[in-house]
N, CA, C and O atoms as CSV, one atom per row, in Angstrom:
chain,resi,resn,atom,element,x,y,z
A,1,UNK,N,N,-1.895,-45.381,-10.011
A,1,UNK,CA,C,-3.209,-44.865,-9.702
A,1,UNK,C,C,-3.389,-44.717,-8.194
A,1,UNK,O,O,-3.929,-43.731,-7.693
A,2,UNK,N,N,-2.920,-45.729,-7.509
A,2,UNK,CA,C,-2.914,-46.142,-6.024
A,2,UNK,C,C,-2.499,-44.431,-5.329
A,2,UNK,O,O,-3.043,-43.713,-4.490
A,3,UNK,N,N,-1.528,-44.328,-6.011
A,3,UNK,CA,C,-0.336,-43.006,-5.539
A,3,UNK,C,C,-1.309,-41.797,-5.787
A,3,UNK,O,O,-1.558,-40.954,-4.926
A,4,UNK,N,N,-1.699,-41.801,-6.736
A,4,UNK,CA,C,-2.519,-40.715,-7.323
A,4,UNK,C,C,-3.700,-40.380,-6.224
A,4,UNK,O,O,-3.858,-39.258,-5.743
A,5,UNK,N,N,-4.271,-41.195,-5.997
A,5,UNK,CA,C,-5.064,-41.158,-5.141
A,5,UNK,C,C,-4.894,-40.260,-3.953
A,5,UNK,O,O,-5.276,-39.143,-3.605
A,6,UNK,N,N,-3.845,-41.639,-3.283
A,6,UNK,CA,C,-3.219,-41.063,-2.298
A,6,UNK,C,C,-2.954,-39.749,-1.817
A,6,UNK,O,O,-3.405,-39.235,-0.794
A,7,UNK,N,N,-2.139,-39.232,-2.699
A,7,UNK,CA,C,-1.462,-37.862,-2.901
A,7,UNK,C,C,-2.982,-36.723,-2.964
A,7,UNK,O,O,-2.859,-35.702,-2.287
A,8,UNK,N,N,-3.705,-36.814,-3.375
A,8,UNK,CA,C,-5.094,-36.214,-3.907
A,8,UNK,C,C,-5.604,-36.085,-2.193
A,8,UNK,O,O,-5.778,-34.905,-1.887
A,9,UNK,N,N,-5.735,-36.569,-1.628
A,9,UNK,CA,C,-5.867,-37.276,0.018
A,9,UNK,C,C,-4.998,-35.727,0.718
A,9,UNK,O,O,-5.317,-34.582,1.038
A,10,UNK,N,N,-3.928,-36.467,0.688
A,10,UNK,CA,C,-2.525,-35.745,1.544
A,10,UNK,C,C,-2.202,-34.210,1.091
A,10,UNK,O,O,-1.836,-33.305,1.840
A,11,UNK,N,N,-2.451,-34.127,-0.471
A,11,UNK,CA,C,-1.723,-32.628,-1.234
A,11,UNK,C,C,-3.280,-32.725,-1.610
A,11,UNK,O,O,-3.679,-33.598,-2.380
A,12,UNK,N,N,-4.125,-31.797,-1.035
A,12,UNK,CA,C,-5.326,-31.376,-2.270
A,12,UNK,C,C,-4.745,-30.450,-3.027
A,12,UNK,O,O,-4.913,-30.959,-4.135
A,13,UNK,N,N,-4.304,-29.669,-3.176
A,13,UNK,CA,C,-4.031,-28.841,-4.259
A,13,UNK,C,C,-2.912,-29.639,-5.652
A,13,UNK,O,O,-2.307,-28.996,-6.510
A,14,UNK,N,N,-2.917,-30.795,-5.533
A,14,UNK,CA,C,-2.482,-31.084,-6.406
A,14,UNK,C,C,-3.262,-31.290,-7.912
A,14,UNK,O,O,-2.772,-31.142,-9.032
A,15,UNK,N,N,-4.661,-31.688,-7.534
A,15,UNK,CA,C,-5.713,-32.327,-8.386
A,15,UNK,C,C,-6.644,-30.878,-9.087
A,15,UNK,O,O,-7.340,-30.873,-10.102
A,16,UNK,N,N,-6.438,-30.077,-8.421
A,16,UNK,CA,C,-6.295,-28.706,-8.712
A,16,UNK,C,C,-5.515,-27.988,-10.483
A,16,UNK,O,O,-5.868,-27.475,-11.545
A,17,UNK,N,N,-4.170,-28.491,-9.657
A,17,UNK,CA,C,-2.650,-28.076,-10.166
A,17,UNK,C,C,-3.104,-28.910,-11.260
A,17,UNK,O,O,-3.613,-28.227,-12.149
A,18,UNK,N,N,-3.094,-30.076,-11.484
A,18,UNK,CA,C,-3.299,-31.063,-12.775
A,18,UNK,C,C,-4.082,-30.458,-13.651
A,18,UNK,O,O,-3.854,-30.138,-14.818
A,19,UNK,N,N,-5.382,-30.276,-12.745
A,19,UNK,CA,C,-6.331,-29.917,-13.929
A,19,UNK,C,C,-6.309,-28.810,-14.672
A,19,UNK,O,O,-6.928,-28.835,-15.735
A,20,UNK,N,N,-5.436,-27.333,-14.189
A,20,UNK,CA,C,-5.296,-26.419,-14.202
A,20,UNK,C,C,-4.285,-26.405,-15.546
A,20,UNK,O,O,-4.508,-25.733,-16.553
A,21,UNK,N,N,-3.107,-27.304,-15.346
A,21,UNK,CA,C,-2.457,-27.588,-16.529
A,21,UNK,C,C,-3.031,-28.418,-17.601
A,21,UNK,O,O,-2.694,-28.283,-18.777
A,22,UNK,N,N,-3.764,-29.142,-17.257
A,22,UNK,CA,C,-4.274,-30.107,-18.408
A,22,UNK,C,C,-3.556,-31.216,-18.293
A,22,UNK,O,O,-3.819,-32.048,-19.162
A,23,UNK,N,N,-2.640,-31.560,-17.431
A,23,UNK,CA,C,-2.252,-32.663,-17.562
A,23,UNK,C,C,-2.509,-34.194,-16.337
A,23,UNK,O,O,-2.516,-33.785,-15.177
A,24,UNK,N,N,-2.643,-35.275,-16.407
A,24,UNK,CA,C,-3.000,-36.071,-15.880
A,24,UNK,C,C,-2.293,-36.355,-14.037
A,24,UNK,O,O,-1.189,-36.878,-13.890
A,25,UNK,N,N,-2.994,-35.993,-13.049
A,25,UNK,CA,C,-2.398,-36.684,-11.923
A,25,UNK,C,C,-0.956,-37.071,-11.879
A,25,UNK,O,O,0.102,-36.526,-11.564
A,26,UNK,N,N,-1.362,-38.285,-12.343
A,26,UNK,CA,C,-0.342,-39.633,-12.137
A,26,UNK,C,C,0.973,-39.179,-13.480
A,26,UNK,O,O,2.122,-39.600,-13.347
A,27,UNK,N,N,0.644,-38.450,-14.489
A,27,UNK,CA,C,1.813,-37.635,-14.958
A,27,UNK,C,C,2.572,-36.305,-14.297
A,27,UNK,O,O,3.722,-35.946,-14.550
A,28,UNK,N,N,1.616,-35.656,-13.372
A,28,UNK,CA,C,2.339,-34.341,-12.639
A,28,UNK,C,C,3.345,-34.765,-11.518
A,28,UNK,O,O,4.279,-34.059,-11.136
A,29,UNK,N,N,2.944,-36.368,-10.904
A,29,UNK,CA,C,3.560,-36.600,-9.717
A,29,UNK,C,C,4.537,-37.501,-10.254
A,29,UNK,O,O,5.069,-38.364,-9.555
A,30,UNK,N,N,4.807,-37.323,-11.529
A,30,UNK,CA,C,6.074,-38.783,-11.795
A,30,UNK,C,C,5.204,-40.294,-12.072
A,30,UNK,O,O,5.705,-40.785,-13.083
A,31,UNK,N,N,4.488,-40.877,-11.731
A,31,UNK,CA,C,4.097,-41.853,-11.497
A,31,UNK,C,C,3.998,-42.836,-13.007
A,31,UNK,O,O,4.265,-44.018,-13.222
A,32,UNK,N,N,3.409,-41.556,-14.025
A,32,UNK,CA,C,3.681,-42.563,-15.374
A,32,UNK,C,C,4.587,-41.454,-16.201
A,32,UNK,O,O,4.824,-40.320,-15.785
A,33,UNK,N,N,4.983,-41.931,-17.280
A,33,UNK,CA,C,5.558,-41.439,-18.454
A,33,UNK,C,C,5.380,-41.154,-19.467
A,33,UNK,O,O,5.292,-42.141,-20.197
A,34,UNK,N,N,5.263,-40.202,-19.977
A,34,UNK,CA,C,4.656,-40.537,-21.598
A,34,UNK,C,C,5.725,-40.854,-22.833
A,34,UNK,O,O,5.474,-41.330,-23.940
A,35,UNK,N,N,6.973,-40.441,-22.286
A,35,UNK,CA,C,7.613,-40.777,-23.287
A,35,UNK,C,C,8.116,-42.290,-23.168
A,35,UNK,O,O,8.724,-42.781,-24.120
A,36,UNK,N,N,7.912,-42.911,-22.205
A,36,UNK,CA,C,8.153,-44.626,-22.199
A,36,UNK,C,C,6.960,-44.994,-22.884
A,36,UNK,O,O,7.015,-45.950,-23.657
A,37,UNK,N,N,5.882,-44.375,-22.717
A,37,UNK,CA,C,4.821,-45.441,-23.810
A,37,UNK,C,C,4.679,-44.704,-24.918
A,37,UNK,O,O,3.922,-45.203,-25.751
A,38,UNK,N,N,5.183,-43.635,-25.207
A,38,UNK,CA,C,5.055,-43.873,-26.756
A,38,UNK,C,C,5.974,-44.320,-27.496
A,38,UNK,O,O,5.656,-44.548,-28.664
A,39,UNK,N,N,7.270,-44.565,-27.109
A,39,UNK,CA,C,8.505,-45.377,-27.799
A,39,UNK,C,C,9.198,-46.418,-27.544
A,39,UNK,O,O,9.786,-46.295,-26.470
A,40,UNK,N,N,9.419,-47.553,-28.146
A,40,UNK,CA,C,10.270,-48.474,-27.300
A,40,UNK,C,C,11.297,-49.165,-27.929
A,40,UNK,O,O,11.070,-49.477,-29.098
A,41,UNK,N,N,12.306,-49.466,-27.483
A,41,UNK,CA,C,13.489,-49.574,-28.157
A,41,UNK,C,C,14.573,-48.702,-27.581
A,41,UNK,O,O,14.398,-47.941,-26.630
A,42,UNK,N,N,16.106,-48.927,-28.456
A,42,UNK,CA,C,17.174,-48.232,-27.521
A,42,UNK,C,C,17.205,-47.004,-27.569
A,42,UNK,O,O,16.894,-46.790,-28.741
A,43,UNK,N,N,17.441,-45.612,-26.885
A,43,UNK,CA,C,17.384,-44.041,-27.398
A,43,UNK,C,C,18.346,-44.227,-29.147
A,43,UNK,O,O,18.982,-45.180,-29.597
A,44,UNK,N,N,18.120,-43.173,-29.593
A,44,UNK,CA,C,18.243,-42.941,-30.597
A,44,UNK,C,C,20.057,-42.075,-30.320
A,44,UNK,O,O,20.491,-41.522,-29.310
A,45,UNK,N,N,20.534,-42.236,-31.305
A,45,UNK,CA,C,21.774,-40.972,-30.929
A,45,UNK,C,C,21.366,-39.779,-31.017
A,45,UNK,O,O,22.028,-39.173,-30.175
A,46,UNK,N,N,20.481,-38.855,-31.669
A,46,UNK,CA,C,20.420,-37.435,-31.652
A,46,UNK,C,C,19.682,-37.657,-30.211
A,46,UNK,O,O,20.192,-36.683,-29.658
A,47,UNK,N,N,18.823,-38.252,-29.171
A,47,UNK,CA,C,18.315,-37.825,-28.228
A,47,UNK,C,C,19.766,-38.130,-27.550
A,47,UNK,O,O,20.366,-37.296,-26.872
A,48,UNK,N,N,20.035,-38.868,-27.706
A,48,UNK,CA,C,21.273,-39.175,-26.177
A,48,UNK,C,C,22.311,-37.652,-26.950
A,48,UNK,O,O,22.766,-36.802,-26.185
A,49,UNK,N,N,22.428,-37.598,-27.758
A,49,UNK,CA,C,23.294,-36.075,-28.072
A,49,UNK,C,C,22.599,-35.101,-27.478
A,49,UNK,O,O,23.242,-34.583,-26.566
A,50,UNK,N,N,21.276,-34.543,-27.681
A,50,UNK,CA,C,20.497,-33.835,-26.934
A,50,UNK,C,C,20.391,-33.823,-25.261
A,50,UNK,O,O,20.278,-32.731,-24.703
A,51,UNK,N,N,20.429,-35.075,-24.456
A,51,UNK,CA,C,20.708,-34.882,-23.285
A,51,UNK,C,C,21.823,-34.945,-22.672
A,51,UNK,O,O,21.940,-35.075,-21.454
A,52,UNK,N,N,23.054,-34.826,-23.770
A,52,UNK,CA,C,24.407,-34.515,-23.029
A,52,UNK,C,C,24.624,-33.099,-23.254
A,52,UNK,O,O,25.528,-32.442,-22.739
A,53,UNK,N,N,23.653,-32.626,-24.136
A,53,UNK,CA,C,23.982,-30.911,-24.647
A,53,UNK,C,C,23.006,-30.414,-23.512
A,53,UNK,O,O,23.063,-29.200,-23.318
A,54,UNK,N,N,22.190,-31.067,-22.787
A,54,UNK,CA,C,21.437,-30.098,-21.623
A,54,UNK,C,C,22.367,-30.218,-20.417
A,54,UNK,O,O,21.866,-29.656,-19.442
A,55,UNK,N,N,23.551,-30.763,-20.165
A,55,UNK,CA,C,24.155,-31.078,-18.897
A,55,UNK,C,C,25.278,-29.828,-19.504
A,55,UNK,O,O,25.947,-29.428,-18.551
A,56,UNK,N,N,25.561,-29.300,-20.470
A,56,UNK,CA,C,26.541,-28.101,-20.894
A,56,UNK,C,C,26.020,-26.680,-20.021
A,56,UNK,O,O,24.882,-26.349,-19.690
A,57,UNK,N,N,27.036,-26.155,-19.850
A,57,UNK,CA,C,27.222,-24.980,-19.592
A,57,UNK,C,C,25.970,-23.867,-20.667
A,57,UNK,O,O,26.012,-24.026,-21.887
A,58,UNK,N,N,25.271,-23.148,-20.255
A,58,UNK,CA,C,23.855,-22.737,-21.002
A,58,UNK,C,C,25.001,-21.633,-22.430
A,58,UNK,O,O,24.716,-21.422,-23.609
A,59,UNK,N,N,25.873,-21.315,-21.872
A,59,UNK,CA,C,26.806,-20.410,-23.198
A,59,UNK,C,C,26.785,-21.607,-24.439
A,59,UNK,O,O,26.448,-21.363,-25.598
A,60,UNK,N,N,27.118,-22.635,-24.054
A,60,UNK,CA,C,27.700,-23.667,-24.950
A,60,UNK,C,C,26.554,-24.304,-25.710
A,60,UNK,O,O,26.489,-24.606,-26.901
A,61,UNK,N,N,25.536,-24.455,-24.590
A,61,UNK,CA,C,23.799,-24.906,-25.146
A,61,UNK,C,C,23.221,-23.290,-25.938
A,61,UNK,O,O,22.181,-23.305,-26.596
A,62,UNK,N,N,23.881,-22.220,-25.798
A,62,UNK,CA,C,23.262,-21.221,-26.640
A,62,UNK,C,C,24.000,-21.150,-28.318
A,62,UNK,O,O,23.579,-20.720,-29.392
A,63,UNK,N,N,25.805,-22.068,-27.712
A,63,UNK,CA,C,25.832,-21.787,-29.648
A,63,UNK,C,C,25.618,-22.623,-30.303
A,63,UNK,O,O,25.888,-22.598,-31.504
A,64,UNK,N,N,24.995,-23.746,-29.628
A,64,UNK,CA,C,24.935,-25.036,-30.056
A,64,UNK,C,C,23.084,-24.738,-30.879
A,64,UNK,O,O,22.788,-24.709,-32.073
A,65,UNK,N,N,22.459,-24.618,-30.022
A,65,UNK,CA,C,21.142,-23.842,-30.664
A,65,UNK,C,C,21.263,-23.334,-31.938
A,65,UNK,O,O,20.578,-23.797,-32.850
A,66,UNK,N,N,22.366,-22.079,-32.187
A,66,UNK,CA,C,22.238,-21.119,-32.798
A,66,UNK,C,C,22.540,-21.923,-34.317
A,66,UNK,O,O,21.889,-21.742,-35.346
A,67,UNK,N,N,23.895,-23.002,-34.121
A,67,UNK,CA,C,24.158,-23.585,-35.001
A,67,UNK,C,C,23.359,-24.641,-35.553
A,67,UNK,O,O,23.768,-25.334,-36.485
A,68,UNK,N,N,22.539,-24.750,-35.161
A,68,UNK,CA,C,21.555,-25.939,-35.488
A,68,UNK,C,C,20.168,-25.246,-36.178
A,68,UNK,O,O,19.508,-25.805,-37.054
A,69,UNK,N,N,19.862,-23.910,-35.603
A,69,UNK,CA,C,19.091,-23.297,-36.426
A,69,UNK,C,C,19.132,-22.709,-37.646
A,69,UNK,O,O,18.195,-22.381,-38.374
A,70,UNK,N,N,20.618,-22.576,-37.847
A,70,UNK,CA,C,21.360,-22.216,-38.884
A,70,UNK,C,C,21.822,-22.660,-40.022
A,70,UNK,O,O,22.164,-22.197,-41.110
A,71,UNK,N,N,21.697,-24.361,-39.145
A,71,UNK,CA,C,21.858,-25.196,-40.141
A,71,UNK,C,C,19.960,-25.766,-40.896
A,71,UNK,O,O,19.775,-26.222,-42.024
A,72,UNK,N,N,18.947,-25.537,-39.896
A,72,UNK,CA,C,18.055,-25.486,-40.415
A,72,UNK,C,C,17.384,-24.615,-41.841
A,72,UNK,O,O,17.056,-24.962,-42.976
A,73,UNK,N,N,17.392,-23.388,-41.124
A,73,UNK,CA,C,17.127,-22.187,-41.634
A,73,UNK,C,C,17.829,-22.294,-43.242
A,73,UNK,O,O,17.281,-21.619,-44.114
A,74,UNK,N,N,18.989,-23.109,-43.609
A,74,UNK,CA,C,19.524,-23.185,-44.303
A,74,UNK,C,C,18.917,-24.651,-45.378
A,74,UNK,O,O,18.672,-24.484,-46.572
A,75,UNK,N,N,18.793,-25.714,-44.833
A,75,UNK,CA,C,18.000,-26.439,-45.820
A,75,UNK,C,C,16.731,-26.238,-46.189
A,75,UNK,O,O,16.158,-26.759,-47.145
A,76,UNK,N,N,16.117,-25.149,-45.088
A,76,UNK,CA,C,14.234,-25.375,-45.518
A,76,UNK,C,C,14.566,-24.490,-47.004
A,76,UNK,O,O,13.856,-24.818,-47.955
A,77,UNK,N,N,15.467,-23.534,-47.218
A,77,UNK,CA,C,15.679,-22.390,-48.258
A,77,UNK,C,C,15.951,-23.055,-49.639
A,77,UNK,O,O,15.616,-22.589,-50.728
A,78,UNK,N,N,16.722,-24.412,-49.377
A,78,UNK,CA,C,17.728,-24.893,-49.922
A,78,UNK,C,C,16.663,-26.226,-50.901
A,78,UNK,O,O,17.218,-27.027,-51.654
């Protein structure tokens, strides 16, 4: 909150920027998280699979997509 402040002080256009998105201060500048408070416990394997497929080459993250929608597209039918 301290930071939030702060920053509001130093960057006016930040409190601006927040509100403009809808999202909170102290979430635009890093300061809190939302995904640490809504879960707790160790990552899951499909997220830690998911953030080794965003460090890929975007060709490799495009067939990787394609196959996963494919494999969707295929049980909702099913």
């Amino acid at each position: 909150m301290y930071l939030a402040k702060l920053l509001s002080y130093q960057c006016p256009g930040f409190p601006s920027l927040a509100k403009a998105l809808a999202t909170p201060l102290e979430e635009l500048i890093g300061a809190t998280s939302t995904a640490t408070k809504s879960k707790r416990g160790p990552t899951s394997k499909l997220q830690r699979q998911v953030e080794q497929i965003g460090l890929m080459p975007r060709s490799k993250q495009k067939f990787i997509t394609e196959m996963l929608e494919a494999m969707i597209k295929q049980q909702q039918s099913a």
